[in-house]
PDB file of the backbone (N, CA, C, O) and the ligand in Angstrom, with CONECT records:
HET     ZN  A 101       1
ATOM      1  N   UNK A   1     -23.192  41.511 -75.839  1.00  0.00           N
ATOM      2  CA  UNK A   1     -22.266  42.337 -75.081  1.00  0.00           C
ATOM      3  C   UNK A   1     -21.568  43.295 -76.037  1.00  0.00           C
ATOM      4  O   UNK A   1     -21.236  42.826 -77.126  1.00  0.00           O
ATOM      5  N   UNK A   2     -21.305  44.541 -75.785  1.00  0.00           N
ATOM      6  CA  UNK A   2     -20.923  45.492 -76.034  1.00  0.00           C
ATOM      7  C   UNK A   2     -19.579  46.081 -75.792  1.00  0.00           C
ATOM      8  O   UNK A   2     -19.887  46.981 -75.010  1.00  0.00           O
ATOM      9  N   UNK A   3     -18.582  46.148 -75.913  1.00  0.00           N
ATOM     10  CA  UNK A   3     -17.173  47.042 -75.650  1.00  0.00           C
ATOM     11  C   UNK A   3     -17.441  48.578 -76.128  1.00  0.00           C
ATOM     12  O   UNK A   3     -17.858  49.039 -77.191  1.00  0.00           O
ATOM     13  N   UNK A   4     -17.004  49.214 -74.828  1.00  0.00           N
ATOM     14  CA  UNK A   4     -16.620  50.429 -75.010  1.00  0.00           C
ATOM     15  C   UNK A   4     -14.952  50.766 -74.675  1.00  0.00           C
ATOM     16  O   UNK A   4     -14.604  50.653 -73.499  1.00  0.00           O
ATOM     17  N   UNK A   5     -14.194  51.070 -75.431  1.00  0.00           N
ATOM     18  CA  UNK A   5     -12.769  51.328 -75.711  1.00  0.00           C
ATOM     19  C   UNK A   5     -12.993  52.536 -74.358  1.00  0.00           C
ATOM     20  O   UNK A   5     -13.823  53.379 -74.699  1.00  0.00           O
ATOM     21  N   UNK A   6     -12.560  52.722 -73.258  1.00  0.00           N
ATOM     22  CA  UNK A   6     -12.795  54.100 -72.441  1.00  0.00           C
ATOM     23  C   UNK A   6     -11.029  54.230 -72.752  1.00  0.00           C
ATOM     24  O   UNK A   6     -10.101  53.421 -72.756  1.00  0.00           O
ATOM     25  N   UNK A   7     -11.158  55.679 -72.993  1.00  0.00           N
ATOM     26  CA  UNK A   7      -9.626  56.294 -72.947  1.00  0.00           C
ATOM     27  C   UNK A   7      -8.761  56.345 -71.545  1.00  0.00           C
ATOM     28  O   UNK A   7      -7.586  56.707 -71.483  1.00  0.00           O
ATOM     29  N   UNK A   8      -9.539  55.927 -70.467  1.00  0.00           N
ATOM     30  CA  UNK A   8      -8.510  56.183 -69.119  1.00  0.00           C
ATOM     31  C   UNK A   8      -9.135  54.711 -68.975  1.00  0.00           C
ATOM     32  O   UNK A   8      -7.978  54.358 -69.203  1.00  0.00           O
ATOM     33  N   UNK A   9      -9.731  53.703 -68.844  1.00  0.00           N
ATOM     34  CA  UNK A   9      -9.259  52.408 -68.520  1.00  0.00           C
ATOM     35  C   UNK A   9      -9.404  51.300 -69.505  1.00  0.00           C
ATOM     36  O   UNK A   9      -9.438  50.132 -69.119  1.00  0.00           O
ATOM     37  N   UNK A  10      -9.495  51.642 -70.831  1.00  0.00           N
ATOM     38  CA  UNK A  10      -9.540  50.265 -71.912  1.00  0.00           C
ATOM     39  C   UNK A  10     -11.021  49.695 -71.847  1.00  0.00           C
ATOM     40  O   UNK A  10     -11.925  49.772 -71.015  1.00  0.00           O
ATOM     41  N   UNK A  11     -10.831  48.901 -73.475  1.00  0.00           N
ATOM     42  CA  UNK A  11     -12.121  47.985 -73.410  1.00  0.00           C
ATOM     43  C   UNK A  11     -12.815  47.586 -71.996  1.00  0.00           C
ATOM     44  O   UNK A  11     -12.128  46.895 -71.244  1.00  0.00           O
ATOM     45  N   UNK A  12     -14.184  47.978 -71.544  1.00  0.00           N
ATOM     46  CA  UNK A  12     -15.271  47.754 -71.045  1.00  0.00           C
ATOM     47  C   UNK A  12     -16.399  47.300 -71.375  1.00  0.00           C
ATOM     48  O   UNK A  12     -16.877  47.677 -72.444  1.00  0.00           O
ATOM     49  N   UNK A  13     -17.081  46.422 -70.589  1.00  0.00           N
ATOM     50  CA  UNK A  13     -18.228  46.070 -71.142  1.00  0.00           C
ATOM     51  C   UNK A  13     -19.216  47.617 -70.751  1.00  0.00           C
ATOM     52  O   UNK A  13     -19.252  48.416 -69.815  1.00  0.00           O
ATOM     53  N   UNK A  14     -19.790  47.477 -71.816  1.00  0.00           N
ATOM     54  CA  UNK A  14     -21.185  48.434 -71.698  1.00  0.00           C
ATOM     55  C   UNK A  14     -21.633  48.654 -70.410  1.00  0.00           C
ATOM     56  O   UNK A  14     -21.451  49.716 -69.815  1.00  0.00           O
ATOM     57  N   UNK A  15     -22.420  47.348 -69.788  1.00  0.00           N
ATOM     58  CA  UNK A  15     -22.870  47.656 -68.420  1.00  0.00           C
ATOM     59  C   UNK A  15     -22.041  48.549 -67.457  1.00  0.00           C
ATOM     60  O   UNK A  15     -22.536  49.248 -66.573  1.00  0.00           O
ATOM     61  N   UNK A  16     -20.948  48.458 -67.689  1.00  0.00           N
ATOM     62  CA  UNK A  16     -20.421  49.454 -66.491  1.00  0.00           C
ATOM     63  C   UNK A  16     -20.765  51.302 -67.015  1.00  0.00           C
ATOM     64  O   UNK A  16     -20.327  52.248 -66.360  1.00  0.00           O
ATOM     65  N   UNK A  17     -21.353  51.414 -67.901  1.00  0.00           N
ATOM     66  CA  UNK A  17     -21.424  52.659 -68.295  1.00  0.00           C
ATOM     67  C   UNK A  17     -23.067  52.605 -68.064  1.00  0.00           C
ATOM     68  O   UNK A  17     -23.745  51.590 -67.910  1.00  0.00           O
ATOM     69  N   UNK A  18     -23.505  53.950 -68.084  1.00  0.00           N
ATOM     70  CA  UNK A  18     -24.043  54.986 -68.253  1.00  0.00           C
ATOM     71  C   UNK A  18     -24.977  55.988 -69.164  1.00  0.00           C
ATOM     72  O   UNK A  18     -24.853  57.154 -68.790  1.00  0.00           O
ATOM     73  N   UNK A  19     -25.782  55.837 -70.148  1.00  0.00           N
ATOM     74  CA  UNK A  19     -25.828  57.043 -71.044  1.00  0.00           C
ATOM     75  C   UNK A  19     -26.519  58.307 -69.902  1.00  0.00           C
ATOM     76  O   UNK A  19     -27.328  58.292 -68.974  1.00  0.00           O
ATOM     77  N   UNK A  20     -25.698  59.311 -70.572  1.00  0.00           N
ATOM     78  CA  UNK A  20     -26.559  60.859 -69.697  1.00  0.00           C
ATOM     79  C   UNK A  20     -27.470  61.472 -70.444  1.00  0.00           C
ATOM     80  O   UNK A  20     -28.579  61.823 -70.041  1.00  0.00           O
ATOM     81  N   UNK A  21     -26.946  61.649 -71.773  1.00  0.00           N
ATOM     82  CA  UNK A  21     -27.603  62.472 -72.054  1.00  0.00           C
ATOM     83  C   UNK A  21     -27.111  62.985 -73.733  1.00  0.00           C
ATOM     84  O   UNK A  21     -25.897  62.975 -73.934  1.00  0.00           O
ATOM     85  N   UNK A  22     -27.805  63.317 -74.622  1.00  0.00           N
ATOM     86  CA  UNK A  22     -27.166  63.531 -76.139  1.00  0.00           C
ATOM     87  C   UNK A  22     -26.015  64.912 -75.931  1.00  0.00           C
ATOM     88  O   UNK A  22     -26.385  65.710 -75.070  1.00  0.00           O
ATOM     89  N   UNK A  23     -24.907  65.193 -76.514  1.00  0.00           N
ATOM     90  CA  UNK A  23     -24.128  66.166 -76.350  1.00  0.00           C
ATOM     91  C   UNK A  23     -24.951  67.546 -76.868  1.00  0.00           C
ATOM     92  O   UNK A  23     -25.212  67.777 -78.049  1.00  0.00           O
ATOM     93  N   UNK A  24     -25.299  68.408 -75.737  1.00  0.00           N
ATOM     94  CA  UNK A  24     -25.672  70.024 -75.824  1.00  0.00           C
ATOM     95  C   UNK A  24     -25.305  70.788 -75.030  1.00  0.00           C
ATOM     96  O   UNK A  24     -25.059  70.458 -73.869  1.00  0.00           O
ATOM     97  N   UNK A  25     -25.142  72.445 -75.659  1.00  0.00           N
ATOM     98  CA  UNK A  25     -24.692  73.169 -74.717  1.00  0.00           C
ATOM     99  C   UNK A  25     -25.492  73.049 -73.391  1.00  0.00           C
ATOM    100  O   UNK A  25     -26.680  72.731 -73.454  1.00  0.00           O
ATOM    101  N   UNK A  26     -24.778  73.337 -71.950  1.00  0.00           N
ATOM    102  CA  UNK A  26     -25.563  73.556 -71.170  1.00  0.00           C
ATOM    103  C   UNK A  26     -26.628  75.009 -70.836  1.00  0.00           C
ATOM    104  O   UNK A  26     -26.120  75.968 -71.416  1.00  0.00           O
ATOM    105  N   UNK A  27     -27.337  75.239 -70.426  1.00  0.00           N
ATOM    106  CA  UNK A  27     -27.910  76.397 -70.780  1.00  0.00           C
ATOM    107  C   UNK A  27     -27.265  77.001 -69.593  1.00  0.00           C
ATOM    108  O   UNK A  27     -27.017  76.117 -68.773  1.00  0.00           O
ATOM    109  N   UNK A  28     -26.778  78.568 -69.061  1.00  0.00           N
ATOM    110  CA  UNK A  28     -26.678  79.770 -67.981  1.00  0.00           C
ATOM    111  C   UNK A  28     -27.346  79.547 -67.068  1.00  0.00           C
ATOM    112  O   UNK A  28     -28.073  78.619 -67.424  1.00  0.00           O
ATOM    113  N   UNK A  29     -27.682  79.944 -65.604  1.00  0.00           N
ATOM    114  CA  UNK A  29     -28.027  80.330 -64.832  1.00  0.00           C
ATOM    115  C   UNK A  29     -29.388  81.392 -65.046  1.00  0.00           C
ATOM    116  O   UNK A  29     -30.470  81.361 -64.459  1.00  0.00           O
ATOM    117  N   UNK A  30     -28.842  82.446 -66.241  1.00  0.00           N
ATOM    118  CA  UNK A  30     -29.781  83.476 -66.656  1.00  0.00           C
ATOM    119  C   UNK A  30     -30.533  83.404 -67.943  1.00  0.00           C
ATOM    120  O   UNK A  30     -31.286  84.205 -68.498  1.00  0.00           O
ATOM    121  N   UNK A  31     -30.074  82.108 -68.280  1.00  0.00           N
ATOM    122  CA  UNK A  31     -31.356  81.350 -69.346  1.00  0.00           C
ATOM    123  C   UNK A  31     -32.693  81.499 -69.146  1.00  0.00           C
ATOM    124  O   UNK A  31     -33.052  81.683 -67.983  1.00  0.00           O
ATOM    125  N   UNK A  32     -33.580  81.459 -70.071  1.00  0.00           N
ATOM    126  CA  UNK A  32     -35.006  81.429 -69.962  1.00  0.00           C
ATOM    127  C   UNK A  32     -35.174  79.953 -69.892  1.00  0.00           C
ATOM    128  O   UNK A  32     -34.461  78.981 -70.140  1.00  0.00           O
ATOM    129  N   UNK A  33     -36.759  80.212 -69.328  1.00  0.00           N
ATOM    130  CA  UNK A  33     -37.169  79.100 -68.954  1.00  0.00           C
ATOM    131  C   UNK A  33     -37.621  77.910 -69.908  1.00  0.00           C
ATOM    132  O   UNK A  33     -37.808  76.696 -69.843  1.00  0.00           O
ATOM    133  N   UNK A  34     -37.697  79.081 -70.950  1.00  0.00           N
ATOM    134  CA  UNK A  34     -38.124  78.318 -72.145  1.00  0.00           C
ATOM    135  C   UNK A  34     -36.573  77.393 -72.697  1.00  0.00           C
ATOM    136  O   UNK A  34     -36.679  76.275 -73.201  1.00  0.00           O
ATOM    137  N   UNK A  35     -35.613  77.870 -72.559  1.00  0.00           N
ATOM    138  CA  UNK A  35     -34.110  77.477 -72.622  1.00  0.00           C
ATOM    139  C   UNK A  35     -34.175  76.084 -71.978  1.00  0.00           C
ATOM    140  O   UNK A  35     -34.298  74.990 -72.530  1.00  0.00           O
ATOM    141  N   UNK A  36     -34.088  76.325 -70.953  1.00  0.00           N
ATOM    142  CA  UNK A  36     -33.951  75.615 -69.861  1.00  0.00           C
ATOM    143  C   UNK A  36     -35.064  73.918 -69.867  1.00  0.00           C
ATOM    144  O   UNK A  36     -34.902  72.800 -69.377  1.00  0.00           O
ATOM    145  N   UNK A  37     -35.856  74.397 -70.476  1.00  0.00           N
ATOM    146  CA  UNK A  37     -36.918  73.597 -70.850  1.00  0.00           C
ATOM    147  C   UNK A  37     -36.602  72.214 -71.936  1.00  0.00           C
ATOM    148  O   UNK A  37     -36.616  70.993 -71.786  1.00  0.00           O
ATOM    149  N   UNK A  38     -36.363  73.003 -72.905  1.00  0.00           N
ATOM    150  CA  UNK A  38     -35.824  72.494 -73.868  1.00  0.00           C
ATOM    151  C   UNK A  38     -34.680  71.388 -73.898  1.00  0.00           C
ATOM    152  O   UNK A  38     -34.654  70.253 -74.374  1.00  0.00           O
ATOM    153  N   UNK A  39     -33.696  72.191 -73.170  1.00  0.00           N
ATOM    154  CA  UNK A  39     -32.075  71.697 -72.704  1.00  0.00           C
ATOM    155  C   UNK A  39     -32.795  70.060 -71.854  1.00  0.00           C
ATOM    156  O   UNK A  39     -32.315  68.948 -72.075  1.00  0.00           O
ATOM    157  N   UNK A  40     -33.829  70.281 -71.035  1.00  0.00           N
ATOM    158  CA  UNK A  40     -34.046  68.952 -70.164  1.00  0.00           C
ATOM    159  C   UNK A  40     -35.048  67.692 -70.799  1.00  0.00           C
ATOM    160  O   UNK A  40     -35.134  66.500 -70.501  1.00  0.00           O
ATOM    161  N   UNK A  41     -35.780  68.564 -71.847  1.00  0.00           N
ATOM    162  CA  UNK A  41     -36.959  67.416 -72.337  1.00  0.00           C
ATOM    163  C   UNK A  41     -37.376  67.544 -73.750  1.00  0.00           C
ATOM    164  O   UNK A  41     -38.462  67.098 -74.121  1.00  0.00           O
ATOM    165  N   UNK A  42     -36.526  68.160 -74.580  1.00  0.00           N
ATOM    166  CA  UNK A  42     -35.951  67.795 -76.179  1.00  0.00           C
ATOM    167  C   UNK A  42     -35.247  67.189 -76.088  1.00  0.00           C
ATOM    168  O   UNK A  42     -34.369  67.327 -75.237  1.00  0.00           O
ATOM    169  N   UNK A  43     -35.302  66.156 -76.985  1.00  0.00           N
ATOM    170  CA  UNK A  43     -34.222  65.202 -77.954  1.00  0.00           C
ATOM    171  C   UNK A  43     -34.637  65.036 -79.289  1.00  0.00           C
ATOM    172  O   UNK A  43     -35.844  64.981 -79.521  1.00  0.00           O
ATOM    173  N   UNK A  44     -33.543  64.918 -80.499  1.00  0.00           N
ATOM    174  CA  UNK A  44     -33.138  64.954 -81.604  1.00  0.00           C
ATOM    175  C   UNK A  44     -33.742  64.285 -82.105  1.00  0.00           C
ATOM    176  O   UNK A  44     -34.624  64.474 -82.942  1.00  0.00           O
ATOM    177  N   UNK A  45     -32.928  62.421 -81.179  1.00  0.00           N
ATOM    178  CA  UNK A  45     -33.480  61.379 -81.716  1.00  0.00           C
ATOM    179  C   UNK A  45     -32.961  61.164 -83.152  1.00  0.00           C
ATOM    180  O   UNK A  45     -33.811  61.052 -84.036  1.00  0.00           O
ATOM    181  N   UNK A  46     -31.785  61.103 -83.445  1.00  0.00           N
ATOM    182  CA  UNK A  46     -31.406  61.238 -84.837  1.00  0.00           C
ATOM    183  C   UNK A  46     -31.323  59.690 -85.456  1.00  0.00           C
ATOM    184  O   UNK A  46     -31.363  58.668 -84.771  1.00  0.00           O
ATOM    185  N   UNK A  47     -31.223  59.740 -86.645  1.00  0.00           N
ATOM    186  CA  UNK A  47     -31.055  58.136 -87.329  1.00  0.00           C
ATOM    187  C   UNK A  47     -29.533  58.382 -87.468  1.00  0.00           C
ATOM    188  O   UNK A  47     -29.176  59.403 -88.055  1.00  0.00           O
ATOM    189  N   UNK A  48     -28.790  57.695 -87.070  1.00  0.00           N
ATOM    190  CA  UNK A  48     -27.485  57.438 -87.568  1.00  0.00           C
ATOM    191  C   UNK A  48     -26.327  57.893 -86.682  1.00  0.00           C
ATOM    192  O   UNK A  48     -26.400  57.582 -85.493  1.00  0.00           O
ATOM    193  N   UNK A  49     -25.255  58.595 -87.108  1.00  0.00           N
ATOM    194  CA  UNK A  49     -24.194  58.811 -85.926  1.00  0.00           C
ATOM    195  C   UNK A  49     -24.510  59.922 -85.005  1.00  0.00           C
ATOM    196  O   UNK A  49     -24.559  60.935 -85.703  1.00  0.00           O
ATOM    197  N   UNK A  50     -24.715  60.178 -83.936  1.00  0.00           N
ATOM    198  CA  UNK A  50     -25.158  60.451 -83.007  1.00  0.00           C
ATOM    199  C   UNK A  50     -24.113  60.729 -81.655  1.00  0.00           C
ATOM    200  O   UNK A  50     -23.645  59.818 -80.972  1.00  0.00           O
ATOM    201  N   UNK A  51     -23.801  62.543 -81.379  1.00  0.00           N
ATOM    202  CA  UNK A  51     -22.589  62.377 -80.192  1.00  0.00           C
ATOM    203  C   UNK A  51     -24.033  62.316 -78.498  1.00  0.00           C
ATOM    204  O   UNK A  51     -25.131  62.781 -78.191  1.00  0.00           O
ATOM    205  N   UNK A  52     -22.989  61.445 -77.966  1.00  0.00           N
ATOM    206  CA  UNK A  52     -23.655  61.388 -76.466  1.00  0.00           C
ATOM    207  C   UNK A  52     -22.470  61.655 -75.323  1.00  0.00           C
ATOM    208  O   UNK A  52     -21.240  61.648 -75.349  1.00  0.00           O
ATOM    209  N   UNK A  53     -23.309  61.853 -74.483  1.00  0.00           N
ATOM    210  CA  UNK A  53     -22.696  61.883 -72.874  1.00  0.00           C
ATOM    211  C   UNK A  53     -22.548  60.321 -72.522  1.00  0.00           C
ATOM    212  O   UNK A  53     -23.407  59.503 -72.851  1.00  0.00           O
ATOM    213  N   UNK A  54     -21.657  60.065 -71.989  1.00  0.00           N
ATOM    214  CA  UNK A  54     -21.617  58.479 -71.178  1.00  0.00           C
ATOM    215  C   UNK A  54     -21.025  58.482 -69.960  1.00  0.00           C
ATOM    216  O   UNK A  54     -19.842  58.819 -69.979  1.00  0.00           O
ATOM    217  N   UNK A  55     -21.562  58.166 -68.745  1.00  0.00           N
ATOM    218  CA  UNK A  55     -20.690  58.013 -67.607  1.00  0.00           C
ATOM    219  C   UNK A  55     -20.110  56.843 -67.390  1.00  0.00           C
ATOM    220  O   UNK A  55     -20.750  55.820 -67.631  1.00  0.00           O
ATOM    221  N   UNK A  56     -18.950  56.783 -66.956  1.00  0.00           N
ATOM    222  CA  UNK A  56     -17.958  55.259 -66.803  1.00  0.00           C
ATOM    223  C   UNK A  56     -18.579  55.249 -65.477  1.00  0.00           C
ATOM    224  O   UNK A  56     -17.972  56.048 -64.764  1.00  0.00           O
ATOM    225  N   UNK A  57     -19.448  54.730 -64.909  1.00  0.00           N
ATOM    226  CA  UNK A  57     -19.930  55.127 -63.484  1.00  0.00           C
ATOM    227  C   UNK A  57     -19.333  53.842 -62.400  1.00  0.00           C
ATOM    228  O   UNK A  57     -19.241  53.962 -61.178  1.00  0.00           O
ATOM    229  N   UNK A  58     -18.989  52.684 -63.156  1.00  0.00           N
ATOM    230  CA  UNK A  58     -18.157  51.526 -62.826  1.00  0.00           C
ATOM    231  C   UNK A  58     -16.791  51.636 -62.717  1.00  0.00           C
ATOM    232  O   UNK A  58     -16.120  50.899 -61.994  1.00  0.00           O
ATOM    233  N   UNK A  59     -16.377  52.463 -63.356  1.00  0.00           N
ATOM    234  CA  UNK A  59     -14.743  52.620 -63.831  1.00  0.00           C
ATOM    235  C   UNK A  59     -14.318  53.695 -62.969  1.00  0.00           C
ATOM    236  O   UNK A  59     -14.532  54.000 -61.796  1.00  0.00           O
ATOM    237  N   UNK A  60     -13.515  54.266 -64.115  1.00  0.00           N
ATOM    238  CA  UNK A  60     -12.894  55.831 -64.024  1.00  0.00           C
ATOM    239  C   UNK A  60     -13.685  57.237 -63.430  1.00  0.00           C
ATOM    240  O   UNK A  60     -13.086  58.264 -63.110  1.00  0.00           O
ATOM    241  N   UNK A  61     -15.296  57.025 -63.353  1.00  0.00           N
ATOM    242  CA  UNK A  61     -16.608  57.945 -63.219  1.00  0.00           C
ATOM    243  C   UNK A  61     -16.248  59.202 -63.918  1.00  0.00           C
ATOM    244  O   UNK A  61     -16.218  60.245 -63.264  1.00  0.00           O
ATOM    245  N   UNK A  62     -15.931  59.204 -65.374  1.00  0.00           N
ATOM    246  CA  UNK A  62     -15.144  59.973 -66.097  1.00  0.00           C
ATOM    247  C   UNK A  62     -16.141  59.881 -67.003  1.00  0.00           C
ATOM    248  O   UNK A  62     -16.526  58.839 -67.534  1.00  0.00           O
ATOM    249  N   UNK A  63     -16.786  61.565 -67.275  1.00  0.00           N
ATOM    250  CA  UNK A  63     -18.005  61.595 -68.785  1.00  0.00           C
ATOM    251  C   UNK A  63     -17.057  61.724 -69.971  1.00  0.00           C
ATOM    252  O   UNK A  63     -16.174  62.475 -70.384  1.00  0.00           O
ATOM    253  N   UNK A  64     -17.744  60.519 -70.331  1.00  0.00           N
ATOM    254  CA  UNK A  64     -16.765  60.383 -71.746  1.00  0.00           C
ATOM    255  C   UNK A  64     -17.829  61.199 -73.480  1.00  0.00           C
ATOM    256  O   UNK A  64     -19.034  61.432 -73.386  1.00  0.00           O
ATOM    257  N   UNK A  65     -17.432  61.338 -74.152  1.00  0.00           N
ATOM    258  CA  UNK A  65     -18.259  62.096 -75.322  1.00  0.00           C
ATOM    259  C   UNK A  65     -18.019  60.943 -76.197  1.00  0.00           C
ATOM    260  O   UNK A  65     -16.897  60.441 -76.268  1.00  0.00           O
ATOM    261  N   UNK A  66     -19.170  60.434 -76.967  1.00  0.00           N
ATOM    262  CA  UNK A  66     -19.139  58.950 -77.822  1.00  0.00           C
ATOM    263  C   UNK A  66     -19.494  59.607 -79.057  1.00  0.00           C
ATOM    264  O   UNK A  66     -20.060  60.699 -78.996  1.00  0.00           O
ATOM    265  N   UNK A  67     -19.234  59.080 -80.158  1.00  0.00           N
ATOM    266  CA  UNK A  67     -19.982  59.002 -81.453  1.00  0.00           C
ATOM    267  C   UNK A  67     -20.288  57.829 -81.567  1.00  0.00           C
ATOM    268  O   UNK A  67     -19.418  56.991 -81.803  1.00  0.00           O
ATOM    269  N   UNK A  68     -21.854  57.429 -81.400  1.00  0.00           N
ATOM    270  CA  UNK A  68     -22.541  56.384 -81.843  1.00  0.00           C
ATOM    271  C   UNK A  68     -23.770  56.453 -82.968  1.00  0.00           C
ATOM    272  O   UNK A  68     -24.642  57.323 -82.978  1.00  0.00           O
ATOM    273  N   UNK A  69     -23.667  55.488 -83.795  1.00  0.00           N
ATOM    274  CA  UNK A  69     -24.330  54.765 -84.788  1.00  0.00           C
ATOM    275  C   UNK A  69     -25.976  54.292 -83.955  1.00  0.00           C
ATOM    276  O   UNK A  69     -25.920  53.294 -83.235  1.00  0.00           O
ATOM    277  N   UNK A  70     -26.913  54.783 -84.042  1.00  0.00           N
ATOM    278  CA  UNK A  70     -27.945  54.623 -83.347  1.00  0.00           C
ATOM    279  C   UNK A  70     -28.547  53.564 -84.217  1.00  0.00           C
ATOM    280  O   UNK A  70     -29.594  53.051 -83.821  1.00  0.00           O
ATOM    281  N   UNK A  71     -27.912  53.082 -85.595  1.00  0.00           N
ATOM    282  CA  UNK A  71     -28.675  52.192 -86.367  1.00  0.00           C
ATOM    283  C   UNK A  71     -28.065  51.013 -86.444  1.00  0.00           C
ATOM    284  O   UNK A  71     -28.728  50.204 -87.094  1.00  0.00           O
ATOM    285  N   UNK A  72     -26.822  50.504 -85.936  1.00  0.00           N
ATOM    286  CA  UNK A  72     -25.991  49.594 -85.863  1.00  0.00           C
ATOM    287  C   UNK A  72     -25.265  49.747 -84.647  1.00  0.00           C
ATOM    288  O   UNK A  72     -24.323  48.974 -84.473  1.00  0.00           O
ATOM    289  N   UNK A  73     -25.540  50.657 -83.708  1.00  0.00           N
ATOM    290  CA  UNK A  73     -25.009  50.666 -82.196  1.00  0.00           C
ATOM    291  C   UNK A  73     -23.226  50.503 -82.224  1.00  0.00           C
ATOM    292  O   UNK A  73     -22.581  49.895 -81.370  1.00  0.00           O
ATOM    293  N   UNK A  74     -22.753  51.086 -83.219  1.00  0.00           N
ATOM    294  CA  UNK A  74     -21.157  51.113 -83.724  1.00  0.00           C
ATOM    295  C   UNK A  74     -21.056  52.051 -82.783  1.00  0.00           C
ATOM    296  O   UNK A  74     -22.108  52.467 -82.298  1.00  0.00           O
ATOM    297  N   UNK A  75     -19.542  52.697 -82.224  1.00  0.00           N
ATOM    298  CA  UNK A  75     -19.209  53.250 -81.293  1.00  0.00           C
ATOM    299  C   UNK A  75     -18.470  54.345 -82.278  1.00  0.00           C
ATOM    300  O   UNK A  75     -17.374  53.795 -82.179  1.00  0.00           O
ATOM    301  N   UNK A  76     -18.276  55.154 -82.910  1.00  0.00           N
ATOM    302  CA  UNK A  76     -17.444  55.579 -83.905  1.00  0.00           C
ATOM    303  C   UNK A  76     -16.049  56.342 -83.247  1.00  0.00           C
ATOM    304  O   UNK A  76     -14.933  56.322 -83.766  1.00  0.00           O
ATOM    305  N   UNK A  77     -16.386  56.949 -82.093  1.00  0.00           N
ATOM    306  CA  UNK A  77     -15.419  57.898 -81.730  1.00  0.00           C
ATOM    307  C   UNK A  77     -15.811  57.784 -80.029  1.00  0.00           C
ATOM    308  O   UNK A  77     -17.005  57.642 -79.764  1.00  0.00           O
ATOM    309  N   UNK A  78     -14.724  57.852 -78.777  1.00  0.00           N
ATOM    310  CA  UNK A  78     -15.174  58.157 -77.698  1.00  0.00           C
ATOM    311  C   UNK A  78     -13.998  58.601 -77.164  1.00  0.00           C
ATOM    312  O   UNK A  78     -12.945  58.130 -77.592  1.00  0.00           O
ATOM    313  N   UNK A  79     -13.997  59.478 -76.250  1.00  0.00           N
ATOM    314  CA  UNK A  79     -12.533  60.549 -75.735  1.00  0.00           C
ATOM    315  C   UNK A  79     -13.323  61.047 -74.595  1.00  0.00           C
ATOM    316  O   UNK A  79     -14.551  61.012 -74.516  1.00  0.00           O
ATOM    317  N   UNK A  80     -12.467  61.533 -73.683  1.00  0.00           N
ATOM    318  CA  UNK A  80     -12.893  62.279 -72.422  1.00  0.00           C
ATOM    319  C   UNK A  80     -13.903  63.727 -73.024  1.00  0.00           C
ATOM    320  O   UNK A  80     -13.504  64.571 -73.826  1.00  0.00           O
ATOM    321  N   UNK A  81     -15.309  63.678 -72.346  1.00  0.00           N
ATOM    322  CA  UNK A  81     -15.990  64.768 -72.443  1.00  0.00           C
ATOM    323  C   UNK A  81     -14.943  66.423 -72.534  1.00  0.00           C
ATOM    324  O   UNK A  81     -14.764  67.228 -73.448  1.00  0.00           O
ATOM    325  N   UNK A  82     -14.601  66.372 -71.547  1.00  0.00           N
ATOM    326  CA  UNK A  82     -13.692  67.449 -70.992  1.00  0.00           C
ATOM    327  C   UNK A  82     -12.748  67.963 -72.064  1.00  0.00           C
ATOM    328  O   UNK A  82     -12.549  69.161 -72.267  1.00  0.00           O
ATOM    329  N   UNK A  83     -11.873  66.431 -73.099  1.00  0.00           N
ATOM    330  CA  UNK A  83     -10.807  67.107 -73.904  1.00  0.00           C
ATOM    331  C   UNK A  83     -11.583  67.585 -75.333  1.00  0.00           C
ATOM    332  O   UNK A  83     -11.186  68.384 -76.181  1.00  0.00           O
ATOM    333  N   UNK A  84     -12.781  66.833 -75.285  1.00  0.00           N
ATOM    334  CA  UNK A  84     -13.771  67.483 -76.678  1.00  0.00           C
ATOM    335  C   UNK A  84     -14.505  68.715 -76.276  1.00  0.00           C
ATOM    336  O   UNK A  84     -15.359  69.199 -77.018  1.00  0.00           O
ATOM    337  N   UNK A  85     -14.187  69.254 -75.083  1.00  0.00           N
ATOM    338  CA  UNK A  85     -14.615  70.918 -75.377  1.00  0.00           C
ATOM    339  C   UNK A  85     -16.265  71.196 -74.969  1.00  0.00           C
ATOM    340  O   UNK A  85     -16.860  72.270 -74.873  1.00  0.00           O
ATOM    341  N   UNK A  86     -16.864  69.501 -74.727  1.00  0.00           N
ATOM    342  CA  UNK A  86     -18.504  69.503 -74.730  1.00  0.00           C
ATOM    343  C   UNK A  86     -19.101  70.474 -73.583  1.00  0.00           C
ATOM    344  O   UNK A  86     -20.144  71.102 -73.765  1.00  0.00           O
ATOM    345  N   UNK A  87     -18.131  70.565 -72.036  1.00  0.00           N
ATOM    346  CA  UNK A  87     -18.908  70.862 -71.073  1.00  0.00           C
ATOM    347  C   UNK A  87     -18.308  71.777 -70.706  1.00  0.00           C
ATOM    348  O   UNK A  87     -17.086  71.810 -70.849  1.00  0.00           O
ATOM    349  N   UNK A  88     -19.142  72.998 -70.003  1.00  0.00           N
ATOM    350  CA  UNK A  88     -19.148  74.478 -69.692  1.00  0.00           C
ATOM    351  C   UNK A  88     -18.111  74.325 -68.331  1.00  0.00           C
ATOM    352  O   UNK A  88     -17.789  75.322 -67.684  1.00  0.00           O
TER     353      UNK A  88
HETATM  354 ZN    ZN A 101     -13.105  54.610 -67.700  1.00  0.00          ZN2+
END
């Protein structure tokens, strides 16, 4: 079992969350397709700390922005998506 610290309701177990998606800009409306492409079916896949999307989809249903450790599954940092600036 896993704790995630969520900033609007406290330690949670994992299961009530979500991953969405690794933190990227979203692409325009008037993006290419090739943009657009990319944005849905690239990933990084990085070794080590790693920012993601998480939905509290149990909780608060509040996208939270994580810094996780993909090699020790450490949580390093997590705050409301919204106050880190991630989403358009
Ligand atoms: Zn929450």
């Amino acid at each position: 079992m896993q704790l995630f610290n969520c900033p609007f309701c406290g330690p949670r177990d994992q299961s009530e969350f979500t991953y969405v998606r690794e933190v990227a800009p979203v692409p325009t409306l008037d993006d290419s397709q090739t943009t657009w492409q990319a944005y849905v079916y690239e990933r990084d896949n990085p070794r080590g700390p790693h920012r993601e999307w998480w939905h509290h989809n149990h909780g608060c249903r509040q996208i939270l922005e994580l810094v996780r450790d993909t090699l020790t599954h450490e949580v390093i940092s997590i705050q409301a998506a919204r106050s880190a600036g991630a989403e358009k």
